[in-house]
C-alpha positions, -999 to +999 in steps of 0.1 A: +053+465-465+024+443-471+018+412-447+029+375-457-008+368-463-007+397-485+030+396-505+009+374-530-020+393-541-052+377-544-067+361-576-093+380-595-127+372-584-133+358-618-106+335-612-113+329-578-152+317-589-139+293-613-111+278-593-134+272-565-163+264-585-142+237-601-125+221-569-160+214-564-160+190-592-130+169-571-139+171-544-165+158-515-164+170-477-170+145-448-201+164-438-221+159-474-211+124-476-219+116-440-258+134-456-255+120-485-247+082-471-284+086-454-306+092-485-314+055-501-305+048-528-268+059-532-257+078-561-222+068-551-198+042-542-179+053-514-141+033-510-120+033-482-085+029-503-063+019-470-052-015-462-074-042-455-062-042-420-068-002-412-105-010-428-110-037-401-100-015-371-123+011-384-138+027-413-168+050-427-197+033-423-211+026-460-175+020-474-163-008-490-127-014-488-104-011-526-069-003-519-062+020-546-033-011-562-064-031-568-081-006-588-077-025-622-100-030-649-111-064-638-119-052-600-139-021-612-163-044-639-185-051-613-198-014-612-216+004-643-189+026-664-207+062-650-208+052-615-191+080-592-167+069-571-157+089-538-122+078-523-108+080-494-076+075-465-062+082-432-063+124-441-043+146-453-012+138-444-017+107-469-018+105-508-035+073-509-067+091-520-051+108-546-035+077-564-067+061-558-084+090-578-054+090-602-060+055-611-096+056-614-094+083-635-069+066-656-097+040-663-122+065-674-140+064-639-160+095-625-140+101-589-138+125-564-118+124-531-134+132-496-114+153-481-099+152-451-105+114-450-111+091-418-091+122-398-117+147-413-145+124-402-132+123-368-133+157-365-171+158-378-175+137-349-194+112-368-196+074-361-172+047-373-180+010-387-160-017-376-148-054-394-154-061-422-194-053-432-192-019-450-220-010-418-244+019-427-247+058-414-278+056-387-299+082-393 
């Protein structure tokens, strides 16, 4: 009798390549933004999509604050149609990143989430900005 982890067997490594070869193209970890956010100038525009109030306690330094219910057409002008947008929330035990990327999407934006969000920047260890200046990584 084969083990839980086993019942299901794995995908082909074929299929395994591309599925994880293509989360890749959704997805941003805390560690290569926290890199990333150090190299001048940004290819990016990193949002924190929580409430104006979470963004004030803390927030990745280098965000700007968006909650994803103001991502309309209007608020997203200000920002050339092929600029890639990383998104973000508490962690995973939130979907605000996800209807962020869902709306974004829906506007023919280039999006990816960071996973793990401010929880899976905690747990990098790295820094926090505070208020309501975006702040910047040091480093």
């Amino acid at each position: 009798m084969p083990s839980l982890v086993a019942t299901v067997p794995a995908a082909k490594s074929a299929d395994a390549l591309c599925h994880y070869q293509n989360k890749l193209k959704y997805e941003a970890d805390c560690w290569d933004t926290h890199e990333s956010l150090k190299k001048k100038p940004h290819d990016f525009v990193l949002l924190d999509v929580r409430a104006p109030s979470l963004y004030l306690e803390s927030h990745v330094p280098g965000a700007l604050n968006l909650p994803h219910g103001k991502m309309i057409k209007r608020n997203m002008a200000p920002w050339p149609a092929n600029t890639l947008f990383i998104v973000y929330c508490a962690g995973p035990h939130c979907n605000g990143a996800d209807k962020a990327a869902i709306r974004l999407a829906e506007l023919g934006r280039p999006v990816k989430i960071m996973i793990g969000g401010m929880a899976g920047w905690a747990d990098e260890g790295f820094e926090y900005a505070f208020g309501k200046d975006p702040g910047q990584i040091n480093g």
